[in-house]
Biotite code that builds the C-alpha atoms (Angstrom):
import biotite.structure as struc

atoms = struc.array([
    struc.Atom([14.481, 50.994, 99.699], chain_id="A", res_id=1, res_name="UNK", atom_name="CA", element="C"),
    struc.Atom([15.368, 47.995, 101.865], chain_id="A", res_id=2, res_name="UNK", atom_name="CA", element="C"),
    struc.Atom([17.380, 48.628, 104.931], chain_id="A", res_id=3, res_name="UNK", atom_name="CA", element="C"),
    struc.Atom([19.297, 45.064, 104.006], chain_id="A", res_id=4, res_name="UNK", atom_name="CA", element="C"),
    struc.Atom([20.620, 43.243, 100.683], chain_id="A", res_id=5, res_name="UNK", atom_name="CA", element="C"),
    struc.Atom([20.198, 39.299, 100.972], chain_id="A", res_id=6, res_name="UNK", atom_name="CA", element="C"),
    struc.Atom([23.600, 37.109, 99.764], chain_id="A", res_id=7, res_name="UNK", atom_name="CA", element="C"),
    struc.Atom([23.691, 33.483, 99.015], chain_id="A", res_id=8, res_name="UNK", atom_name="CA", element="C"),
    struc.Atom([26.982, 31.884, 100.073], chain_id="A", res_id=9, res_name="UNK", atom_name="CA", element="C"),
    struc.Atom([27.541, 28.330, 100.058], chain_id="A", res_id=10, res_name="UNK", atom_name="CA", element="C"),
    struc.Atom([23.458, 27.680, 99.782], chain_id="A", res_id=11, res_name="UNK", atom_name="CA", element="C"),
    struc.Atom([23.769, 29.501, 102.433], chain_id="A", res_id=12, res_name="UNK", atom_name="CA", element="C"),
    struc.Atom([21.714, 33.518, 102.789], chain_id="A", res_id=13, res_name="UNK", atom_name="CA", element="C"),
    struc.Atom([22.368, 36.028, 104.810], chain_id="A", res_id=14, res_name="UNK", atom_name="CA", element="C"),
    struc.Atom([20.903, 39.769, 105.202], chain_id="A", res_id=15, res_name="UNK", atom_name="CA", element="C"),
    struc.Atom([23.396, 42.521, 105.304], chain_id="A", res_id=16, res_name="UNK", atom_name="CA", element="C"),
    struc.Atom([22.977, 46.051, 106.536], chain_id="A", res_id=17, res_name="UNK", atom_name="CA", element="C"),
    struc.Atom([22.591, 48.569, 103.441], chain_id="A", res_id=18, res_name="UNK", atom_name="CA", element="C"),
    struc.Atom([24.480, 52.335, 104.774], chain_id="A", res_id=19, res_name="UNK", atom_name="CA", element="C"),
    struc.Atom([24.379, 55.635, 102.897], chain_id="A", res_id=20, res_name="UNK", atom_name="CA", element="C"),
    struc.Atom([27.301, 57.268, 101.866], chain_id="A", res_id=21, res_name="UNK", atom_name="CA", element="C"),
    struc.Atom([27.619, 61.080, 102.728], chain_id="A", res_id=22, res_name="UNK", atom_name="CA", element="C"),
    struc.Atom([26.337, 61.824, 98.865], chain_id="A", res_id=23, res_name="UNK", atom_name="CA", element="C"),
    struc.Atom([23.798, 59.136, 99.266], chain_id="A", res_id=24, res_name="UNK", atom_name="CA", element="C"),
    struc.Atom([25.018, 56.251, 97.703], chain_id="A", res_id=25, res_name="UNK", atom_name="CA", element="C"),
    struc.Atom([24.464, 53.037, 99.132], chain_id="A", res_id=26, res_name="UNK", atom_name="CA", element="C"),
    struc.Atom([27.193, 50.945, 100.567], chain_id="A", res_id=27, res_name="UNK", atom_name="CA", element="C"),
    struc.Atom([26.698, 47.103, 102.061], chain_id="A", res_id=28, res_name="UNK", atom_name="CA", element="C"),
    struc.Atom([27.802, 46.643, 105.653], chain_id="A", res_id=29, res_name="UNK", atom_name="CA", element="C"),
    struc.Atom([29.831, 43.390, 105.059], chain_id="A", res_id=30, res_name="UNK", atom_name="CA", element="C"),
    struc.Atom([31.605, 43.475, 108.470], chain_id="A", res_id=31, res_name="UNK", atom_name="CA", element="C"),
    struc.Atom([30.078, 39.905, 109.680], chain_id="A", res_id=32, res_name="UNK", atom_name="CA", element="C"),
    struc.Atom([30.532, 38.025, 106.237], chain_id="A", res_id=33, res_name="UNK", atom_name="CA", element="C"),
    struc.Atom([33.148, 36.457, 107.597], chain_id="A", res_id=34, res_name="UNK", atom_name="CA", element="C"),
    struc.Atom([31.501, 35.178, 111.073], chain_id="A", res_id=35, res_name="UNK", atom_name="CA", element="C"),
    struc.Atom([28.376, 34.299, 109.006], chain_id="A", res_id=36, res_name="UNK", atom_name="CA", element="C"),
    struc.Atom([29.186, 32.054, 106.290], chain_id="A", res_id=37, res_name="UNK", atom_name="CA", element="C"),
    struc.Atom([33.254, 31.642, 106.214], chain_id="A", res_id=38, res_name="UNK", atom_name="CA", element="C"),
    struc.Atom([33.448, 33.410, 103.024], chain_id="A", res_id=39, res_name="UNK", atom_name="CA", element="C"),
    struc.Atom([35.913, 37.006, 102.265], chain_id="A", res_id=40, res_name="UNK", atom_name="CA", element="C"),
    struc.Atom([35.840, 39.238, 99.525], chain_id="A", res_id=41, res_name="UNK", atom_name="CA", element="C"),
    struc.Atom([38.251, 40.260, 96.938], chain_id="A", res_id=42, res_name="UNK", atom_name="CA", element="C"),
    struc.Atom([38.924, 43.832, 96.127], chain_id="A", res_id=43, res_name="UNK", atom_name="CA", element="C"),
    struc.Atom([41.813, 44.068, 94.538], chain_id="A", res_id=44, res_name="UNK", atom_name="CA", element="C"),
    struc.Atom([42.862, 48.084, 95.401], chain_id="A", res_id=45, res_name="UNK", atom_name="CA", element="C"),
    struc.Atom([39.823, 48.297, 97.398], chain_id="A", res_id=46, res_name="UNK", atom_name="CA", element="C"),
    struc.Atom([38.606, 50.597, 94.698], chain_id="A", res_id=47, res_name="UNK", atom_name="CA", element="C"),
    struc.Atom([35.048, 49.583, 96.134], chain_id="A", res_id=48, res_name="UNK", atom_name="CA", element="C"),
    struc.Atom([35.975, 49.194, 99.727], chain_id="A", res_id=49, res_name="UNK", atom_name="CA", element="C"),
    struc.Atom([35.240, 51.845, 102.282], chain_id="A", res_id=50, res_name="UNK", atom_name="CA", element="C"),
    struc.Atom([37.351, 51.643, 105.301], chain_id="A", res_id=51, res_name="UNK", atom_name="CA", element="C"),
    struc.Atom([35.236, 53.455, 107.711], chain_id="A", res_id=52, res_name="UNK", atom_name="CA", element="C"),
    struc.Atom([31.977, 55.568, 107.790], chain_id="A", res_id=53, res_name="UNK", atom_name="CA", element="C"),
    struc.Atom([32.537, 59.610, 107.641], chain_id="A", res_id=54, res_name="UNK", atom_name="CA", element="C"),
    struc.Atom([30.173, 62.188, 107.906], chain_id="A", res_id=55, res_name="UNK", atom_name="CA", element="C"),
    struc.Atom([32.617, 64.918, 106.656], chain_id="A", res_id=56, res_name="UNK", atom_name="CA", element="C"),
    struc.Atom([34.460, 63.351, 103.855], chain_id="A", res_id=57, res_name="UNK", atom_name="CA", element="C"),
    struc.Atom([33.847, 62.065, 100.197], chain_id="A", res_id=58, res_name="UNK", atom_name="CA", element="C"),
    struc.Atom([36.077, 60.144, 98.125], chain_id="A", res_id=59, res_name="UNK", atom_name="CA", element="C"),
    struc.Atom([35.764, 59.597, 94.277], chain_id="A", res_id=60, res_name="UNK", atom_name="CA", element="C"),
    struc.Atom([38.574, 58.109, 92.846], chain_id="A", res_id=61, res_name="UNK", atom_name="CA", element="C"),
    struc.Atom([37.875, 56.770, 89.687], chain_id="A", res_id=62, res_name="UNK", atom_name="CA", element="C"),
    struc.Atom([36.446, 60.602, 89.150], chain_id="A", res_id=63, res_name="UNK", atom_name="CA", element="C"),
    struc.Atom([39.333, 62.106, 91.291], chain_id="A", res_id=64, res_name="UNK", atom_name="CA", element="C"),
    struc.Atom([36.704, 63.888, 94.059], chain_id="A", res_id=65, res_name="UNK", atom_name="CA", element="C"),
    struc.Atom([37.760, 64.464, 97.490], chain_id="A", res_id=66, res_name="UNK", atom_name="CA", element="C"),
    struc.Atom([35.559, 66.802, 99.716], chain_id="A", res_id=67, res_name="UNK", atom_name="CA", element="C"),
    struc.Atom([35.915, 67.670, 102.559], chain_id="A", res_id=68, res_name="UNK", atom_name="CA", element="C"),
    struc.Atom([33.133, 69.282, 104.697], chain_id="A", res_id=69, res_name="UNK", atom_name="CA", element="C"),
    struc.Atom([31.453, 70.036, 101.370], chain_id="A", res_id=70, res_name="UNK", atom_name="CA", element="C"),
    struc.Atom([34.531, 71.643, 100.159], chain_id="A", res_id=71, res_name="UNK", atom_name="CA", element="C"),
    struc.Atom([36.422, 70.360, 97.026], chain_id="A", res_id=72, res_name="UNK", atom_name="CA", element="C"),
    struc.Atom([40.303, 69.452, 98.320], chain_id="A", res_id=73, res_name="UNK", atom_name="CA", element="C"),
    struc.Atom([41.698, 71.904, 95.661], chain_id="A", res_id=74, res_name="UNK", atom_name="CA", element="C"),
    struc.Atom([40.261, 74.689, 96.939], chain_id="A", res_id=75, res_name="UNK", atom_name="CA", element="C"),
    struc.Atom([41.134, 74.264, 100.415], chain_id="A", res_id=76, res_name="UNK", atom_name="CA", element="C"),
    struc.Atom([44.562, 73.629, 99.659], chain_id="A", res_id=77, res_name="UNK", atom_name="CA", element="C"),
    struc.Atom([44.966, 76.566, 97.702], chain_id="A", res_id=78, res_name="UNK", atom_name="CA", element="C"),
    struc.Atom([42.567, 79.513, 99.148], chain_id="A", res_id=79, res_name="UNK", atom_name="CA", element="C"),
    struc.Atom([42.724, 78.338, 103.163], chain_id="A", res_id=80, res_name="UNK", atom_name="CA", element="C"),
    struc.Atom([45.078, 77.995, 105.552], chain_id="A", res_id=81, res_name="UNK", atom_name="CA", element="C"),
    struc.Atom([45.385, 75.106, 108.651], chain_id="A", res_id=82, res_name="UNK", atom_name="CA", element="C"),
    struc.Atom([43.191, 77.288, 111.048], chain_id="A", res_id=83, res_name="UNK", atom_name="CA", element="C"),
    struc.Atom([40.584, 78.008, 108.580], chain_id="A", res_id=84, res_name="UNK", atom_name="CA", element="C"),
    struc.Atom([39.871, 74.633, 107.624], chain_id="A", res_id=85, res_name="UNK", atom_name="CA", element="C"),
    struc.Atom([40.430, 72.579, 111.134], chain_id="A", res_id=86, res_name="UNK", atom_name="CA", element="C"),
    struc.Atom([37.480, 74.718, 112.220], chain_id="A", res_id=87, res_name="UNK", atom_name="CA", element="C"),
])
């Protein structure tokens, strides 16, 4: 796998960093887009926008998953208590 993806903007290409997810999917770094070539994007919901890289979390939404440490959410909330899971 490439460590970048390349985009054409306005005739214009650019590399972008490629990052792995916690479940190892890959996500593009678009963080300079902006600087680079003037251009945004639209994600309307940011249903495909990560807001910041975690090593302990996963978030599905379209499947409803949300782990954390490994742990499915559910089971957390209903089997641990606040000192159990903030260690």
């Amino acid at each position: 796998m490439s460590d970048t993806v390349k985009l054409e903007v306005n005739e214009k290409s650019i590399d972008l960093p490629l990052v792995l997810g916690s479940e190892g999917e890959i996500g593009i770094d678009i963080s300079k887009l902006r600087s680079q070539t003037k251009a945004i994007t639209l994600d309307p919901g940011f249903v495909n926008t990560g807001s910041c890289e975690s090593g302990i979390t996963f978030l599905d939404g379209e499947k409803g998953v949300l782990r954390y440490r490994g742990y499915p959410i559910e089971q957390l909330a209903e089997k641990s208590n606040f000192l159990e899971v903030s260690y």
